[in-house]
C-alpha positions as CSV (number, residue, x, y, z in Angstrom):
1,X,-52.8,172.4,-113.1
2,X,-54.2,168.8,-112.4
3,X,-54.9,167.2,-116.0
4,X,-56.0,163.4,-114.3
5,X,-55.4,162.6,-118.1
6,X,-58.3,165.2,-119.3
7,X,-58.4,167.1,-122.1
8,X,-58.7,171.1,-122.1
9,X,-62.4,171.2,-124.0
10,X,-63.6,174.6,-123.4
11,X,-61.9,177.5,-121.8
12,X,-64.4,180.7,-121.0
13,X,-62.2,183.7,-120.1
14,X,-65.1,185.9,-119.8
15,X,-65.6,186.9,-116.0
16,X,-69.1,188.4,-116.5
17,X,-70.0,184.2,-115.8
18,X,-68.8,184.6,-112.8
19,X,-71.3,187.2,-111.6
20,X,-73.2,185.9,-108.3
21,X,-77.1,186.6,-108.2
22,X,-78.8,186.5,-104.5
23,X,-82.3,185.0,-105.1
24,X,-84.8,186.0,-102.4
25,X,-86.4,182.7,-100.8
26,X,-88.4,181.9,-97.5
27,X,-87.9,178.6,-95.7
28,X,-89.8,175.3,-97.1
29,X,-91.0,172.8,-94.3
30,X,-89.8,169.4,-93.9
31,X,-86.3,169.4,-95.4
32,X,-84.9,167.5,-92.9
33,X,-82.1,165.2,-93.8
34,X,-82.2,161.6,-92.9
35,X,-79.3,159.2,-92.3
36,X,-79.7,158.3,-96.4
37,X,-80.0,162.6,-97.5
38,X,-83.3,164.0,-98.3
39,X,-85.6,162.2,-100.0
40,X,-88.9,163.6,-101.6
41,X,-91.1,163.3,-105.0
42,X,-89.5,164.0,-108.2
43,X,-91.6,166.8,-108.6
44,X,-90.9,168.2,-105.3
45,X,-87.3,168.7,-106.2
46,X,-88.3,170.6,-109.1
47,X,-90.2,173.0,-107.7
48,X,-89.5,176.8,-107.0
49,X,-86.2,177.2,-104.7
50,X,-86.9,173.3,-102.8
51,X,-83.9,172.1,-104.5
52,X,-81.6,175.5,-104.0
53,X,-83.1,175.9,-100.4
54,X,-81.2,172.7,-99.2
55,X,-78.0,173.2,-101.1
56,X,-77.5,176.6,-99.9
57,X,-78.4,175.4,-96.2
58,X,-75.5,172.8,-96.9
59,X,-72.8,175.2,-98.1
60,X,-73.9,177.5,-95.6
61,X,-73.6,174.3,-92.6
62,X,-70.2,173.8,-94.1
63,X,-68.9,177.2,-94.3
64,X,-70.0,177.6,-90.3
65,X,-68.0,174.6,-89.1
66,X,-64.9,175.8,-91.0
67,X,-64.9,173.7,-94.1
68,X,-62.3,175.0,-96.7
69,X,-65.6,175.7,-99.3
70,X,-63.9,178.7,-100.8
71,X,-61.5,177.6,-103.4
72,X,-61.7,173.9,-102.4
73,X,-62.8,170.8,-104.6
74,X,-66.4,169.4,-104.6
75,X,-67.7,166.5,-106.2
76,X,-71.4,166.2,-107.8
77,X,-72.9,163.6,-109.6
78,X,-76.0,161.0,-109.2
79,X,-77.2,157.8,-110.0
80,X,-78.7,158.7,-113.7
81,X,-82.4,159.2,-112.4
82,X,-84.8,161.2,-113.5
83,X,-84.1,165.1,-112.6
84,X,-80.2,164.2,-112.3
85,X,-78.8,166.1,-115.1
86,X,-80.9,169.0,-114.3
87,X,-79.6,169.1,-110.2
88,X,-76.0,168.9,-111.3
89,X,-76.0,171.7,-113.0
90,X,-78.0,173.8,-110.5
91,X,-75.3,173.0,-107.8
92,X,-72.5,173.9,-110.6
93,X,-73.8,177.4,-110.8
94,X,-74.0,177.4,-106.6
95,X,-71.0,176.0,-105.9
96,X,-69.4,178.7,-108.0
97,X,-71.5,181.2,-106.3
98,X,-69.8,179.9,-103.0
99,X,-66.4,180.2,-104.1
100,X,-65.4,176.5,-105.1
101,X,-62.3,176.6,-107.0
102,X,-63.0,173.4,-109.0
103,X,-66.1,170.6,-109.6
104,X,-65.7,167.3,-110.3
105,X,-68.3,165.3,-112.1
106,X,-68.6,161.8,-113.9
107,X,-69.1,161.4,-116.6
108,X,-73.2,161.8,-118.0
109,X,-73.3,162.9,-114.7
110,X,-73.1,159.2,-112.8
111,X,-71.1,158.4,-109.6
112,X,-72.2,155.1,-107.4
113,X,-72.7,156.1,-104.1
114,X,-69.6,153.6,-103.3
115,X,-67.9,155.3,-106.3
116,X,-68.7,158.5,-105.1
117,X,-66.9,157.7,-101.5
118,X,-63.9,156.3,-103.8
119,X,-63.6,159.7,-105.8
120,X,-63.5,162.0,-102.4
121,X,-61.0,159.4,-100.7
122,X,-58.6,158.7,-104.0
123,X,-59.1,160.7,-106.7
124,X,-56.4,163.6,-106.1
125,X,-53.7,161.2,-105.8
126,X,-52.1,163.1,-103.0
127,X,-51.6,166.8,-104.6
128,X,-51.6,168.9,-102.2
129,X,-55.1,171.2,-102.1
130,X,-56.8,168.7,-104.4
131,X,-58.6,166.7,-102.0
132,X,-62.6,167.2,-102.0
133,X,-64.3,168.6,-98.8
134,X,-67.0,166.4,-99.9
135,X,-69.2,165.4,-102.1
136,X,-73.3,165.6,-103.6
137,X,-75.1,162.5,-104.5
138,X,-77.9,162.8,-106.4
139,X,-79.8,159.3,-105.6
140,X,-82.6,157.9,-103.7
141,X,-81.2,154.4,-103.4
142,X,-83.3,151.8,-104.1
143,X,-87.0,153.8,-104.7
144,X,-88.3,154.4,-108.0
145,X,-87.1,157.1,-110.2
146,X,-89.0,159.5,-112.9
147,X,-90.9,162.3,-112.8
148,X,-93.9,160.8,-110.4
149,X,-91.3,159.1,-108.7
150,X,-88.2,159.5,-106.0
151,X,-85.5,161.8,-105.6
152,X,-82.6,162.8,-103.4
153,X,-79.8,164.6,-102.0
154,X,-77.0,163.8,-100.0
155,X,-73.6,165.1,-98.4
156,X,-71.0,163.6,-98.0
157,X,-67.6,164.5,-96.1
158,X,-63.8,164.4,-96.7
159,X,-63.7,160.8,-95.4
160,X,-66.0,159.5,-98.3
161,X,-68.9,159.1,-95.7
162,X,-72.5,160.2,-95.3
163,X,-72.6,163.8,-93.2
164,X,-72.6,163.3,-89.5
165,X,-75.5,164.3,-87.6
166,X,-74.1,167.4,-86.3
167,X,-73.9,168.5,-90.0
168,X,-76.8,166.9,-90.9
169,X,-79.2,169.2,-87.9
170,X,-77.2,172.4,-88.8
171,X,-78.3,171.8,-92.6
172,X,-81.9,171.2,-91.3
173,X,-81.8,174.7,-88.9
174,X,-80.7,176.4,-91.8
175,X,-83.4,175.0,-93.9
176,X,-85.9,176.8,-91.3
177,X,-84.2,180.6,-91.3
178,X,-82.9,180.6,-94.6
179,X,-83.6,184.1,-96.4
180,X,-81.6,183.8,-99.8
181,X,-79.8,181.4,-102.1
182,X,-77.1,182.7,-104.5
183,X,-75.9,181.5,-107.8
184,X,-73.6,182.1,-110.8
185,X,-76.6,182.6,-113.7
186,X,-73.6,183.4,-116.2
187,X,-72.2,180.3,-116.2
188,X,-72.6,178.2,-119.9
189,X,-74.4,174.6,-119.1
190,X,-71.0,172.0,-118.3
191,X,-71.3,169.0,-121.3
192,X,-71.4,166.1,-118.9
193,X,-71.5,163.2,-121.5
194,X,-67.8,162.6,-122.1
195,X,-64.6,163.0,-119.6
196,X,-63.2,167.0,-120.4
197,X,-62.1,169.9,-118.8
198,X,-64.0,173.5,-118.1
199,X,-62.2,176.3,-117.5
200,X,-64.8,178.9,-116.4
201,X,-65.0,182.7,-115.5
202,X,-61.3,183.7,-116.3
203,X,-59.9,180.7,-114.9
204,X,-61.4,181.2,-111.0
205,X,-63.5,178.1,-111.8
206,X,-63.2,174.6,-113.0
207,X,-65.1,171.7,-113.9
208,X,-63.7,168.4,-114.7
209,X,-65.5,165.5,-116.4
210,X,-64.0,162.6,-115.9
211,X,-64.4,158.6,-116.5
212,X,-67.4,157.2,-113.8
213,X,-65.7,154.2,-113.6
214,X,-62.2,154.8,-113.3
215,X,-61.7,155.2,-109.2
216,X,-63.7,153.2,-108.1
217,X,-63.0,149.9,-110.0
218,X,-58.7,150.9,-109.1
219,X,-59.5,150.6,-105.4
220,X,-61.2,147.4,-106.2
221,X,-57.9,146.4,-107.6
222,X,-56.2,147.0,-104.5
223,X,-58.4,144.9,-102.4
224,X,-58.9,142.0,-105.2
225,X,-57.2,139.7,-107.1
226,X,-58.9,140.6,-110.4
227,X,-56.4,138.2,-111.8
228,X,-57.8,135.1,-110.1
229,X,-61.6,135.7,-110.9
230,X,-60.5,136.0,-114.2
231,X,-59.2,132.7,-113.8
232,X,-62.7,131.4,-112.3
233,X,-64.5,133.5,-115.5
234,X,-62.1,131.4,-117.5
235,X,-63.7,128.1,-116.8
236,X,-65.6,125.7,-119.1
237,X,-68.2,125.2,-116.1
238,X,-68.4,128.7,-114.4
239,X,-71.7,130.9,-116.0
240,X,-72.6,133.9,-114.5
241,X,-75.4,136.8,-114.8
242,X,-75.6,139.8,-113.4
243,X,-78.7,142.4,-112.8
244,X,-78.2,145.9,-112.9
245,X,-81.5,146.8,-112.4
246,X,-81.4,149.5,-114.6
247,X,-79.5,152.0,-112.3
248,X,-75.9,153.3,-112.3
249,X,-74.2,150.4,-111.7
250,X,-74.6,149.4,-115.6
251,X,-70.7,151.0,-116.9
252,X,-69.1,149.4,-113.3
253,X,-70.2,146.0,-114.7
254,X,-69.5,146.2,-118.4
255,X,-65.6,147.6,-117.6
256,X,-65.8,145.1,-114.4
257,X,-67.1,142.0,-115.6
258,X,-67.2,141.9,-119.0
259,X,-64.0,143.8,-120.2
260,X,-61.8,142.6,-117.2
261,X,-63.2,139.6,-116.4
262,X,-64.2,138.1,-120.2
263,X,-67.6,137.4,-118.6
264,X,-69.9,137.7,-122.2
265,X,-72.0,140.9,-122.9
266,X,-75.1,138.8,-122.6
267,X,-74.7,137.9,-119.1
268,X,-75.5,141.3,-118.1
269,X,-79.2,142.1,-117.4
270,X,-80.7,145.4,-117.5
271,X,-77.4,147.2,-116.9
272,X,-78.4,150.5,-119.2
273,X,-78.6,153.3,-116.6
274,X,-82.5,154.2,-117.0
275,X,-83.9,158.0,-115.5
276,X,-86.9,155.8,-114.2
277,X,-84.7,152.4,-113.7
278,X,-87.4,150.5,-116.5
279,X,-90.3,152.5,-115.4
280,X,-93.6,150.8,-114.4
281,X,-93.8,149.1,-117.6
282,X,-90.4,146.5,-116.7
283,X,-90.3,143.6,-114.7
284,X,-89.2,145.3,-111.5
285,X,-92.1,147.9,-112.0
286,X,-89.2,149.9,-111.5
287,X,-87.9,149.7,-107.7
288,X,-85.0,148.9,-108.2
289,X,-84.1,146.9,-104.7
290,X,-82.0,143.8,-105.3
291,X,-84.1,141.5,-103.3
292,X,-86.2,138.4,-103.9
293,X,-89.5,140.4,-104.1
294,X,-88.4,143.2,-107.2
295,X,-85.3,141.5,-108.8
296,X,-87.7,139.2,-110.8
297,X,-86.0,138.7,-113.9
298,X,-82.8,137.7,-112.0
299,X,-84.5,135.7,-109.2
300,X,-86.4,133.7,-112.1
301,X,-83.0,132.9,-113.8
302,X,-81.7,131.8,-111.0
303,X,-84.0,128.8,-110.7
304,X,-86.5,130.8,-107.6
305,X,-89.3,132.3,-106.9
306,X,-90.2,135.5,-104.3
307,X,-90.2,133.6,-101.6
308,X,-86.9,131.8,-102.7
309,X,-88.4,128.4,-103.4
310,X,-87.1,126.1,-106.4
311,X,-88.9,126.5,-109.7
312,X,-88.7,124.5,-112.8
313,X,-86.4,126.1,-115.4
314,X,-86.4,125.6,-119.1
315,X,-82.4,125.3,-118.6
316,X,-79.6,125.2,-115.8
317,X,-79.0,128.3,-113.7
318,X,-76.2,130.0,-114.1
319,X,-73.4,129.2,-111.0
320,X,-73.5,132.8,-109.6
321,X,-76.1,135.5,-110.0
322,X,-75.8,138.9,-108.6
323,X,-78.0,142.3,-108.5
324,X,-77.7,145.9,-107.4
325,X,-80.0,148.7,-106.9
326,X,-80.4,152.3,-108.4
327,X,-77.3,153.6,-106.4
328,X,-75.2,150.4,-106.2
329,X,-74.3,150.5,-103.0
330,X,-76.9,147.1,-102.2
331,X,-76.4,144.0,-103.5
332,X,-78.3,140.6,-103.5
333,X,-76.2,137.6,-103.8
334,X,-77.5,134.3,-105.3
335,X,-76.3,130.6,-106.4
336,X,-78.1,128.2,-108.6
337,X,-81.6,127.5,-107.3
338,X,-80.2,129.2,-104.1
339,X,-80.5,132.6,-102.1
340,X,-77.8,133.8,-99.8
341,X,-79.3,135.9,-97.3
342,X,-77.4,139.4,-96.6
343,X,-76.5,138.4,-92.9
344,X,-75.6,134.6,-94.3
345,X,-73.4,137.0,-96.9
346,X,-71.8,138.9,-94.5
347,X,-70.7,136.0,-92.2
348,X,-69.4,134.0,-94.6
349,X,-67.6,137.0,-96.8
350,X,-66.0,137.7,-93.1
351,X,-65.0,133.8,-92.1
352,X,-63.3,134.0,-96.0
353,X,-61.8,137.1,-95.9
354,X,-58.0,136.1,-95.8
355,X,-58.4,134.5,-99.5
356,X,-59.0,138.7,-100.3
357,X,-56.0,139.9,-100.8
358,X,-56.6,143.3,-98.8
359,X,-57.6,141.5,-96.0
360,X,-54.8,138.3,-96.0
361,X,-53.3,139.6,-92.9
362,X,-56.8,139.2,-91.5
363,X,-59.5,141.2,-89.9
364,X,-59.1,143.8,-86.8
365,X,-62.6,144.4,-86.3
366,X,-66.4,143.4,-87.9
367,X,-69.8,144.7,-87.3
368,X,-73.9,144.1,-88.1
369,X,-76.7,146.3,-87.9
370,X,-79.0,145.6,-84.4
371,X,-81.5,143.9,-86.9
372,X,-79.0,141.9,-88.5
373,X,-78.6,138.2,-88.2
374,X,-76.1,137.1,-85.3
375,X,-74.6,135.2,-88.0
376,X,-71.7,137.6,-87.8
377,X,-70.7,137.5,-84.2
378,X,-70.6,133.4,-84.1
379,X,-67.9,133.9,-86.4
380,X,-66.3,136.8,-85.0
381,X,-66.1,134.9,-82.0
382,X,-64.0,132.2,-83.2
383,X,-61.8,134.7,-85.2
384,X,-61.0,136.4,-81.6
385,X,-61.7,140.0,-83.2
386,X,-64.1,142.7,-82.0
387,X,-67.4,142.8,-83.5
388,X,-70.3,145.9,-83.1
389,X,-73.5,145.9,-83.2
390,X,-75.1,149.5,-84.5
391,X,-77.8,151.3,-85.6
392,X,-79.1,151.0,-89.1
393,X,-76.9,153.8,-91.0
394,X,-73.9,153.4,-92.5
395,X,-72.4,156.5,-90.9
396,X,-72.2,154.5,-87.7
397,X,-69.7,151.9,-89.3
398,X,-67.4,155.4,-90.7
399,X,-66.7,155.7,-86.7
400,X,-65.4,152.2,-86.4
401,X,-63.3,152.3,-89.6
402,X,-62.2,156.0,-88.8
403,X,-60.8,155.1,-85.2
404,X,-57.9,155.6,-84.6
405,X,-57.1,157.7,-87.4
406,X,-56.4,161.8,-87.5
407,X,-60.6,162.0,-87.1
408,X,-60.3,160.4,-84.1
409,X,-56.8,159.9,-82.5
410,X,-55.6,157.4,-79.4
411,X,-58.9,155.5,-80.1
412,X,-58.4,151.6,-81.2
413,X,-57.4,150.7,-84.7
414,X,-60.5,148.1,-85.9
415,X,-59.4,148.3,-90.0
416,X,-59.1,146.1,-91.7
417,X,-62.6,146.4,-91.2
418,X,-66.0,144.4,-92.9
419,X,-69.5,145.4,-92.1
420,X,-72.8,145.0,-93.6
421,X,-76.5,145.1,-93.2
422,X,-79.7,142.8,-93.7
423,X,-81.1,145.6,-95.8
424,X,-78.7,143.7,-98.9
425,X,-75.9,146.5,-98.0
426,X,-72.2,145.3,-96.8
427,X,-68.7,147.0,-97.2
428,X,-65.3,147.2,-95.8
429,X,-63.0,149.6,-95.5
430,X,-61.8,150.9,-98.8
431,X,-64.8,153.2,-99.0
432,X,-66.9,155.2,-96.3
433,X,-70.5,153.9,-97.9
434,X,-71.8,150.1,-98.8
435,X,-70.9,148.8,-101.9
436,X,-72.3,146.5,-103.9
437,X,-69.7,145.7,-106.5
438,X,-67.5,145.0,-103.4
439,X,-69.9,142.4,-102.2
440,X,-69.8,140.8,-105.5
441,X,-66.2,140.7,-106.1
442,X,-65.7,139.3,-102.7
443,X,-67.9,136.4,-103.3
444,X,-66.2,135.9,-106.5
445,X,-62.6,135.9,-105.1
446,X,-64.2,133.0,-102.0
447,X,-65.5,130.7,-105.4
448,X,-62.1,131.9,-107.1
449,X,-60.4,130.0,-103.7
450,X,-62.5,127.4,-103.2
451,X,-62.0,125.8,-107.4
452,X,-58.5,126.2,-107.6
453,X,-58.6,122.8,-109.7
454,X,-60.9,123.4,-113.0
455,X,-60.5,119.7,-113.3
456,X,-63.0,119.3,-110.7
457,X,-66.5,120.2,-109.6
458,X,-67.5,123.7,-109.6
459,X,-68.5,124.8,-106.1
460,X,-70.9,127.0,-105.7
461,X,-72.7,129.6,-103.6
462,X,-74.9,127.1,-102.0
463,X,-71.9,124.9,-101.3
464,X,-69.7,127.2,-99.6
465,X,-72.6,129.0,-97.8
466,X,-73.9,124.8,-96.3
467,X,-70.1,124.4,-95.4
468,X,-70.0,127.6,-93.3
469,X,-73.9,126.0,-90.9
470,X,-72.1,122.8,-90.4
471,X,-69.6,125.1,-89.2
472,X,-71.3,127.6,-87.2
473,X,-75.1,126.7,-87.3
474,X,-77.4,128.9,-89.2
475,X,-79.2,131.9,-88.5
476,X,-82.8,131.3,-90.1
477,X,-83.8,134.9,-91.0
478,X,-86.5,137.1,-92.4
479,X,-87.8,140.5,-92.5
480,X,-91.7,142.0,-93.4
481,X,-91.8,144.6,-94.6
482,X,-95.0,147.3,-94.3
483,X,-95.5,149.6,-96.9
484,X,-96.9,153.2,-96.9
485,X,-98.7,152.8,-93.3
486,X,-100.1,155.6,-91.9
487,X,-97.5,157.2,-89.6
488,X,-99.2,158.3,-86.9
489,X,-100.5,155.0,-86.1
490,X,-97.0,153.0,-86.8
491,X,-95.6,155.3,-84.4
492,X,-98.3,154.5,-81.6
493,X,-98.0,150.6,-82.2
494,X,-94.3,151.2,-81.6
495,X,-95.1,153.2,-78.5
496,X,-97.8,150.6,-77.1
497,X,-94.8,148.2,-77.6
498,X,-92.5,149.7,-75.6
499,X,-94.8,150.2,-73.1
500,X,-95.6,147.1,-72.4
501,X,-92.1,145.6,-72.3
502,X,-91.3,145.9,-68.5
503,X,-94.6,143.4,-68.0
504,X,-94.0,141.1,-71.1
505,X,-89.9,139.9,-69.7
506,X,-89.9,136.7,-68.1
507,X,-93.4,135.6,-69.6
508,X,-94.2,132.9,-72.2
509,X,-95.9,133.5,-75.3
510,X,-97.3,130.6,-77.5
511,X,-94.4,127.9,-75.6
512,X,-91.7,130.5,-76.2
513,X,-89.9,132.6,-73.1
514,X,-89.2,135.9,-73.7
515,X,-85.8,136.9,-71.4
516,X,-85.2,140.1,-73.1
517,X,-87.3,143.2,-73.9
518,X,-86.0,146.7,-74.8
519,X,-85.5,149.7,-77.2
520,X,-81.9,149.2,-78.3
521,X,-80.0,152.5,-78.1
522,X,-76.5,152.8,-79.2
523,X,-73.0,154.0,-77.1
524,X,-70.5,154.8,-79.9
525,X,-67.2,153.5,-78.5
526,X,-65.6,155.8,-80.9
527,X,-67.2,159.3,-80.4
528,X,-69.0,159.3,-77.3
529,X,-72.6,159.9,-79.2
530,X,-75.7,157.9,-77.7
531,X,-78.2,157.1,-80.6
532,X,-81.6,156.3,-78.6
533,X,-85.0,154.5,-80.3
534,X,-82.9,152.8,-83.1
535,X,-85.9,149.6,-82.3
536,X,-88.0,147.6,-80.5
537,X,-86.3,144.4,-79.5
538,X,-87.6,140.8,-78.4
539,X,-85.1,138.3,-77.3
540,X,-86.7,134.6,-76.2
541,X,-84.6,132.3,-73.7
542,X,-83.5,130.1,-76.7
543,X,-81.6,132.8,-78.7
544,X,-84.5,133.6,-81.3
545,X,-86.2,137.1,-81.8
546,X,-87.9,139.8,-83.2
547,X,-87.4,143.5,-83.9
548,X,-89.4,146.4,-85.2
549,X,-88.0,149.5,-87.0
550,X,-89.6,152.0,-88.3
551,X,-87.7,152.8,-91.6
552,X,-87.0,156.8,-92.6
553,X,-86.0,155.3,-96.5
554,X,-89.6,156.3,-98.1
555,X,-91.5,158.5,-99.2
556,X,-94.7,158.1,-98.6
557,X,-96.0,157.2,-94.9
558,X,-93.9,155.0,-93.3
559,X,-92.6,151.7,-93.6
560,X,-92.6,149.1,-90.3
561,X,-89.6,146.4,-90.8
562,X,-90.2,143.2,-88.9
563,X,-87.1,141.1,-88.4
564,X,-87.6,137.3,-87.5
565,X,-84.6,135.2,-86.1
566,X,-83.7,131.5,-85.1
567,X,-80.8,129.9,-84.2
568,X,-79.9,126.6,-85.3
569,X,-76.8,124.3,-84.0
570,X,-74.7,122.8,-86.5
571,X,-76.2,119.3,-85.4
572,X,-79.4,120.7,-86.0
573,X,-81.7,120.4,-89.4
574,X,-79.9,123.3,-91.5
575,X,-82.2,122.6,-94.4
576,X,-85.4,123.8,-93.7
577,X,-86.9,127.1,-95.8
578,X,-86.0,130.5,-93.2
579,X,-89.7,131.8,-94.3
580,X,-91.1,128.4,-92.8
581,X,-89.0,128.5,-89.7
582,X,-89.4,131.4,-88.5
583,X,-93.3,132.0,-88.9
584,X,-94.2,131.0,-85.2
585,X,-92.6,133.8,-84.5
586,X,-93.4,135.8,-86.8
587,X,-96.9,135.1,-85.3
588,X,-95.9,136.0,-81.8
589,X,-94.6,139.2,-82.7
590,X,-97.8,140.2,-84.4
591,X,-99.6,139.2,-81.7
592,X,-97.4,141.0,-79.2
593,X,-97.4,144.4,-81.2
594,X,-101.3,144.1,-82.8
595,X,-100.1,145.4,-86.2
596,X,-103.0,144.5,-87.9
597,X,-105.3,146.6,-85.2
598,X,-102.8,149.6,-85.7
599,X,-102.6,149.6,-89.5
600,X,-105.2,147.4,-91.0
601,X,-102.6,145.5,-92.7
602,X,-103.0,141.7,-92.8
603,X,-100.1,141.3,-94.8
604,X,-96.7,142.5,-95.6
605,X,-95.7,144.1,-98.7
606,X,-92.7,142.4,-99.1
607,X,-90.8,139.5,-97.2
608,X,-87.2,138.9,-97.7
């Protein structure tokens, strides 16, 4: 038997657990999965069957394309919100039903989504029949949690990634025909709030509770010298804080920061894992989204405010400030009185990478989201290594990292591999989702490399991300954000749009050319799939432009993403605020696509 240092807690010979009862049930509409799971209302989820419906249609999905299910490992655990504890041991009793041999949880039930990726990819250690088929997150990212709140589900593979559509559309068919859902009713409740073994049904079944932490932060010591941020934690001049929002990043950042790294206890903020992430009544309201908008407390510390101008502050700043959301798979990167961007992030994490230990050999491949800055390919180009530009979804980067391997054999090798998104995700290739610790630790090792002399000036955030302009220029970025539109119309603004690109290329609008007009669809170099209507893209003759998504994340209506870009040279002002720069066109696009006539919105819910 595997022990992964556990203790035998409870052993329950009787088989009589083990009995399976077939529940009668009738499909339930709208349980189709996006690329982040499905996400509904709390109380959705807890109604009759909704929750069983999908996870049946899943095993069943599974089952058909000839994953080992029976007798195999599974792993299922969430992001601590509300309805969490409750899921997991739902699925327990199911997965049973279905034959898995053995369950693996963390401990209170939490797993980052990152972590999550880590456990399916590491955790067996190479014993042979150990290795999960996949995995259940219990999360909806960034939304609220509690009972009048968010929640979701998603699957994930055996490479630690999100389901592929294929999967994803045969769990979503068998949402629509599904007659029956079957579960072990026998089986005692599984203690989740400390690391033990479960022994279940006269030893056909097995659950192991094991240390949340634990995988995740050993692959980070692959990739990182833990030794030399220490180093940088060491110094008389280095201060640091850290946000964790509340969600299930809170244990990766005590054992991370504060027991590895010395940081002090008090520079953590908000990292006790909350079922409604501080509810209405905290600072954040409660979303917690690591961006300028909800992260007040941090953003405020930091010496900013929302729109990431300087404020006065009753003392310094701390040197580095970070945040993640509920899942901890975003991140939001700042400096003293200073905001890095997510696509400023990713470029410079990328032009830095060989000071990572993981990556010293140096990069074989990089890629952005469509909506992205082109930050990233400026410095790609000079690196001479291929970069991507894909859909939003972070199954479309799994292709590039997975080429070339046993998934998909004779294609290029592009790993070691860095990605990331505007949306405050990036990742490499350790893991199969974004991470936000990763992002972190990555920064840390840059500032690690650029003060290897504590007898002089600390250099910061801001420092090393003005060093990388006067390099390669800057990308002055923004996105709006539209909250809770009515669908419907959203989707006939986006229509109007594309219509009228053909007419609109080669005209000028308020001094500015546009030379490019089109809905960007995606060629996957790696499995042949065309992804079509991943947004609605304006390119002007200088460089600059817009883009509209709509985005599948929420709940309730639909959410339209603007995204605002201009290029400047590295002899060009690199100083200016991004919000300012980029509002002419920020005015052209909502003259081109009439978004207040569509939606009655005059302005956005939230800029970043």
């Amino acid at each position: 038997a595997l022990s992964m240092g556990l203790t035998e807690s409870k052993v329950d010979s009787s088989p009589q657990s083990m009995e399976v009862t077939t529940v009668p049930t009738s499909p339930i509409a709208g349980q189709k999965p996006g690329t982040s799971g499905l996400r509904q209302k709390t109380k959705t989820f807890m109604s009759e069957h909704y929750l069983e419906n999908f996870v049946q249609s899943t095993l069943d999905a599974l089952v058909a394309e000839g994953v080992p299910v029976k007798g195999g490992t599974l792993v299922i655990s969430g992001d601590g919100r509300y309805h969490n504890k409750t899921a997991i041991q739902i699925i327990i009793k199911m997965a049973a039903a279905a034959g898995v041999g053995r369950v693996w949880c963390g401990d209170h039930g939490l797993l980052s989504t990152p972590a999550m990726s880590a456990v399916i990819r590491t955790r067996s250690r190479g014993l042979a029949g150990m290795a999960p088929f996949g995995g259940f997150i219990l999360s909806a990212s960034h939304n609220p949690g509690g009972i009048d709140e968010d929640f979701g589900i998603k699957y994930n593979c055996e490479n630690g990634g999100p389901a592929p559509e294929k999967v994803t559309n045969l769990i979503y068919t068998n949402t629509t025909t599904i007659k029956e859902y079957k579960l072990c009713c026998g089986l005692p409740e599984i203690d989740l709030s400390a690391p033990g073994s479960y022994t279940l049904g006269g030893g056909a079944f097995r659950v192991d509770v094991f240390d949340c932490v634990e995988d995740h932060m050993g692959l980070l010591q692959q990739v990182f010298d833990f030794g030399a941020i220490k180093a940088l934690f060491a110094r008389e001049d280095f201060s640091f804080v850290y946000d964790g929002m509340h969600g299930v990043q809170g244990p990766y950042a005590k054992k991370i920061f504060v027991d590895e790294f010395g940081a002090p206890a008090s520079s953590l903020m908000n990292c006790e894992p909350k079922e409604d992430f501080g509810g209405p009544a905290s600072a954040s309201h409660g979303h917690a989204d690591p961006n300028l908008t909800h992260a007040v407390e941090l953003v405020a510390r930091m010496g900013l405010n929302k729109e990431g101008r300087e404020i006065e502050t009753t003392s310094e700043p701390p040197v580095f400030g970070a945040a993640a959301d509920g899942d901890a798979d975003r991140n939001m990167i700042m400096g003293s009185r200073f905001f890095c961007s997510p696509s400023d992030s990713l470029a410079v994490i990328v032009a830095n990478a060989s000071c990572i230990p993981y990556f010293a050999a140096g990069l074989k491949g990089c890629a952005r989201s469509m909506p992205t800055s082109c930050a990233l390919d400026r410095v790609a180009e000079q690196l001479g290594i291929p970069y991507f530009e894909v859909p939003t979804g972070w199954k479309f980067f799994g292709n590039l990292m997975d080429s070339g391997t046993d998934a998909f054999p004779g294609k290029p090798v592009y790993t070691p591999f860095i990605c990331g998104e505007e949306s405050f995700g990036t990742g490499g290739d350790h893991v199969r989702e974004k991470d936000g610790m990763f992002a972190v630790l990555a920064w840390l090792q840059i500032l690690a490399a650029e003060n290897p002399d504590p007898a002089k000036p600390i250099v910061g955030v801001g420092d090393v991300t003005k060093k990388h302009w006067e390099k390669y220029g800057r990308n002055y970025y923004a996105r709006y954000d539209y909250e809770g539109v009515d669908k419907p119309a959203a989707e006939k603004m986006m229509a109007a749009m594309v219509e009228a690109q053909p007419a609109l290329i080669g005209t000028t609008v308020d001094g500015m050319k546009i030379a490019k007009a089109d809905m960007f669809e995606y060629h996957d170099p790696v499995d042949g799939s065309v992804s079509k209507n991943q947004g609605v893209r304006f390119i002007f003759e200088s460089g600059s432009r817009f883009v509209f998504r709509l985005s599948g994340t929420g709940v309730a209506g639909a959410t339209i993403r603007m995204y605002l870009e201009e290029y400047a040279a590295p002899d060009a002002d690199l100083t200016k605020h991004a919000f300012d720069v980029v509002k002419p066109i920020a005015d052209i696009a909502l003259k081109i696509s009439k978004l207040t006539e569509y939606t009655g919105r005059t302005e956005p819910s939230v800029v970043t």
